[in-house]
PATORTI-127701 format. One record per residue (C-alpha): residue number from 1; residue in three letters; x, y, z. Coordinates in pm, whole numbers. Layout:
<node seq="NUM" type="ALA" xx="X" yy="Y" zz="Z"/>
...
***
This chain:
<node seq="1" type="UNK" xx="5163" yy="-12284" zz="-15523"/>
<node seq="2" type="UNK" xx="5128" yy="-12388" zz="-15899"/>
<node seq="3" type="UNK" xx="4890" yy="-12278" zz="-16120"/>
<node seq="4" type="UNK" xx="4767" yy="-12438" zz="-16430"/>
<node seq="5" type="UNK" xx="4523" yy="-12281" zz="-16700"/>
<node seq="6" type="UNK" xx="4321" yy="-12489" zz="-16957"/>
<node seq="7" type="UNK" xx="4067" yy="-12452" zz="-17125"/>
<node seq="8" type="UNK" xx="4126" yy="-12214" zz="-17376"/>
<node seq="9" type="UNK" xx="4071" yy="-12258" zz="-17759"/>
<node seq="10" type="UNK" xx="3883" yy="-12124" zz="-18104"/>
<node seq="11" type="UNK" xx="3534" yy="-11987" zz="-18069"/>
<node seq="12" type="UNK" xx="3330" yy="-11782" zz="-18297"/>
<node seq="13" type="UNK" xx="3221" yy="-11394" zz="-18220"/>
<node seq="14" type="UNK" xx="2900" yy="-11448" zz="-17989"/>
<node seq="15" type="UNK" xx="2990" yy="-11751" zz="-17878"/>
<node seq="16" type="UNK" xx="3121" yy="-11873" zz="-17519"/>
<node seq="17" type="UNK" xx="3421" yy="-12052" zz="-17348"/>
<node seq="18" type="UNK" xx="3489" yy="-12158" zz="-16959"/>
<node seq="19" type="UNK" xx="3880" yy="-12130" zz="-16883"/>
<node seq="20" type="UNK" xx="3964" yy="-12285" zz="-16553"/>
<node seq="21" type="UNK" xx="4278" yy="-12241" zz="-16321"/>
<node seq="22" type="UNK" xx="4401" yy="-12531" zz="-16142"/>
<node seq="23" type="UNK" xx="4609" yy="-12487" zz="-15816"/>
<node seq="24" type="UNK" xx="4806" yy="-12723" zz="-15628"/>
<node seq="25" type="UNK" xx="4654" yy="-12601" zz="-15301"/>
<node seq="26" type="UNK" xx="4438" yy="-12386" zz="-15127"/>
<node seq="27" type="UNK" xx="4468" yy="-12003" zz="-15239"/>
<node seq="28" type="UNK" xx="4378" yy="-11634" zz="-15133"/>
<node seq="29" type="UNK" xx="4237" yy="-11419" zz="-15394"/>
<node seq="30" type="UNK" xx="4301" yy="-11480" zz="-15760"/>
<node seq="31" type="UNK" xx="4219" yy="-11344" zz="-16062"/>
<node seq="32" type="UNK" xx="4261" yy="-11326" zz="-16507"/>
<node seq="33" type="UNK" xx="4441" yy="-11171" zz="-16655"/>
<node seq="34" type="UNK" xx="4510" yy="-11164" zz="-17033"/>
<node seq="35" type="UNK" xx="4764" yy="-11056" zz="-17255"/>
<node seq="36" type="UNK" xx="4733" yy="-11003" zz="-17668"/>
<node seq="37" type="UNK" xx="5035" yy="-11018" zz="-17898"/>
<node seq="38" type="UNK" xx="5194" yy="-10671" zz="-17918"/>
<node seq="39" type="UNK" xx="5043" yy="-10540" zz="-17615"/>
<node seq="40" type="UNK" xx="5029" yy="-10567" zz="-17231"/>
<node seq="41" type="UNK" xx="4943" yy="-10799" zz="-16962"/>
<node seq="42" type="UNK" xx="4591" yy="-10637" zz="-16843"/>
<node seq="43" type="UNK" xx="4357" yy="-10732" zz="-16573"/>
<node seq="44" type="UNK" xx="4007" yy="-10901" zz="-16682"/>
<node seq="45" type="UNK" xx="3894" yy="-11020" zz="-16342"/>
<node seq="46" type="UNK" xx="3966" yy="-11117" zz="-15974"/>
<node seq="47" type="UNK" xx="3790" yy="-11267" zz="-15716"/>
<node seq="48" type="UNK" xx="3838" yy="-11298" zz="-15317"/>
<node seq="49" type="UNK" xx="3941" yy="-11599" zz="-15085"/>
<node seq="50" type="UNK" xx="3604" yy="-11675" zz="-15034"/>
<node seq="51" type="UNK" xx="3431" yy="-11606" zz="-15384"/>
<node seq="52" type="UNK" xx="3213" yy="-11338" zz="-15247"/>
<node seq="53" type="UNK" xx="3360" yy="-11051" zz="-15409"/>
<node seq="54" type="UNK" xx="3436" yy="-11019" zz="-15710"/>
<node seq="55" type="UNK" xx="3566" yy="-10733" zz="-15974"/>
<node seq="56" type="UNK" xx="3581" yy="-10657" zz="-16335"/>
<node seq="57" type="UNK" xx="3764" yy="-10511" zz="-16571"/>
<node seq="58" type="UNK" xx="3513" yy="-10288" zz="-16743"/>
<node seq="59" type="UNK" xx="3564" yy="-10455" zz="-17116"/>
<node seq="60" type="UNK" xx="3430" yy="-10781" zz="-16986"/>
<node seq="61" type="UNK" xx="3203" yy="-10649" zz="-16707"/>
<node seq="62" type="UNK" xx="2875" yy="-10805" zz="-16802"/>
<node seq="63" type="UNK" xx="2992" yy="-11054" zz="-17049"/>
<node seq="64" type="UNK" xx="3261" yy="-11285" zz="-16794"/>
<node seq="65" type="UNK" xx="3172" yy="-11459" zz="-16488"/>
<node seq="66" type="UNK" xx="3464" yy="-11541" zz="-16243"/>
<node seq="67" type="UNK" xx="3369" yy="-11804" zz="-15961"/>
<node seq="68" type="UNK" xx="3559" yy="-12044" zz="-15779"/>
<node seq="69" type="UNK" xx="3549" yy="-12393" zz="-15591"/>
<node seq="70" type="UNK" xx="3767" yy="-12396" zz="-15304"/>
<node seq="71" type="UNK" xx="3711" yy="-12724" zz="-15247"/>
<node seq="72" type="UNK" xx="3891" yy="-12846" zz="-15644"/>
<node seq="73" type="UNK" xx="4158" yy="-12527" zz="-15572"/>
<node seq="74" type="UNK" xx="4003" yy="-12414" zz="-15874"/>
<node seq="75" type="UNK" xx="3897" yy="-12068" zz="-16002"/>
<node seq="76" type="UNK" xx="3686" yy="-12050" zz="-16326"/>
<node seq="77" type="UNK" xx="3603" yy="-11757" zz="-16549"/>
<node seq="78" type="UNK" xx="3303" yy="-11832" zz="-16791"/>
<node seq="79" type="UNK" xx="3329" yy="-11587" zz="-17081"/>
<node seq="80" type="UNK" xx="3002" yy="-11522" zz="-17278"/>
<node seq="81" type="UNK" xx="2908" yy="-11310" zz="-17602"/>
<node seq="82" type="UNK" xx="3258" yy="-11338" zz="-17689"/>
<node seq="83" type="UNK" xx="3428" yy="-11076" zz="-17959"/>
<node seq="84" type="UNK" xx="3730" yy="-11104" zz="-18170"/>
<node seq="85" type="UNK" xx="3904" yy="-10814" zz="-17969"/>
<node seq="86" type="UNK" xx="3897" yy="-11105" zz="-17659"/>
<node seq="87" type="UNK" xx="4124" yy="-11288" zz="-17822"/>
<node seq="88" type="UNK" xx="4429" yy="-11333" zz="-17590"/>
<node seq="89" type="UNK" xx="4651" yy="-11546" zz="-17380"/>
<node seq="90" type="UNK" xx="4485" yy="-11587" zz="-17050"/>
<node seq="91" type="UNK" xx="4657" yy="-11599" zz="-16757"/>
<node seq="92" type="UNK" xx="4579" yy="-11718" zz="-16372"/>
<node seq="93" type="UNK" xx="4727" yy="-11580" zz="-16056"/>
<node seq="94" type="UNK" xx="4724" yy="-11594" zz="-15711"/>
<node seq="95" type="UNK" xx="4750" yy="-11349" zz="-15390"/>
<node seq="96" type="UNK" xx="5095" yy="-11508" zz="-15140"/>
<node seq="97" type="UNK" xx="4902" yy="-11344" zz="-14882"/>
<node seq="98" type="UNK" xx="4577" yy="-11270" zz="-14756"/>
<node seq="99" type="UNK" xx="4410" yy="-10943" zz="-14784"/>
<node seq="100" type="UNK" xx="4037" yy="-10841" zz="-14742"/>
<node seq="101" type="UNK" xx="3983" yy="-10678" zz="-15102"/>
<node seq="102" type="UNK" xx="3933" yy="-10821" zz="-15439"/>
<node seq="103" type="UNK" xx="4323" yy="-10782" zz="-15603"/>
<node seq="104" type="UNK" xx="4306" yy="-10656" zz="-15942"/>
<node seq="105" type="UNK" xx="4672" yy="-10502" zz="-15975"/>
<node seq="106" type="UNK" xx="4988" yy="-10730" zz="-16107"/>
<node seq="107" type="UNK" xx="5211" yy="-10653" zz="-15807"/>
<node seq="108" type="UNK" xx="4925" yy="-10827" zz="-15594"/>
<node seq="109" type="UNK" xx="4992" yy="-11162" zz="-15716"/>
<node seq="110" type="UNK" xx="5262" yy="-11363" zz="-15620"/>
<node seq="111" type="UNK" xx="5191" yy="-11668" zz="-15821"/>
<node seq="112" type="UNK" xx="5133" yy="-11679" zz="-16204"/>
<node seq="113" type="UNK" xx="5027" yy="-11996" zz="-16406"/>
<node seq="114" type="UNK" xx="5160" yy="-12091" zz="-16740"/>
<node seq="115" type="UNK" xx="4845" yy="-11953" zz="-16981"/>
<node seq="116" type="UNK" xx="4581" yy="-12087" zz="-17184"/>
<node seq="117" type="UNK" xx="4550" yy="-11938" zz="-17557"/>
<node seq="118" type="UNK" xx="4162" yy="-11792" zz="-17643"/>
<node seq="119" type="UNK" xx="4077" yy="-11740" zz="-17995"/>
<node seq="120" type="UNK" xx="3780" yy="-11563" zz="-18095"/>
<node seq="121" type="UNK" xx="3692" yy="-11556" zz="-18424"/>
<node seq="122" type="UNK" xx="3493" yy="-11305" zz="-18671"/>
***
């Protein structure tokens, strides 16, 4: 499976931005993660196989959205009232397998697409 991010770019502090993940076929659960210069990879959100579950990092809960459309292979996470600390590279994966829960840790995703840069300014 391939994975391709886009979306990304500048935004002002309050503002919003939809980054969408592209995959070259069906997939299991996926999620966002993001990753700002000096400092780790860290989960944002994931979602299940079938878009009915869904989990949150706590920085972003009530600010992102993550939904998908199984039918484009694509996963989308809409990020409102955006803030300068957001700023990151954001990154798409994918579950190999199947599983029942929502995966939210890195060693649950097999596949990992290329990133798509988010700048939020003050």
């Amino acid at each position: 499976v391939q994975l391709q991010a886009y979306g990304g770019g500048l935004v002002q502090a309050g503002g919003s931005l939809r980054v969408s993940c592209a995959a070259s076929k069906r997939t299991f659960g996926m999620g966002w993660f993001r990753q700002a210069p000096g400092k780790e990879r860290d989960f944002v959100a994931g979602i299940n196989w079938s878009g009915r579950s869904t989990h949150y990092a706590d920085s972003v809960k009530g600010r992102f959205t993550i939904s998908r459309d199984n039918a484009k292979n694509t996963v989308y996470l809409e990020m409102n009232s955006l803030k300068p600390e957001d700023t990151a590279v954001y990154y798409c994966a994918a579950e190999k397998y199947y599983s029942d829960s929502v995966p939210s840790r890195p060693y649950e995703f097999y596949y990992w697409g290329q990133g798509t840069q988010v700048t939020v300014s003050s």
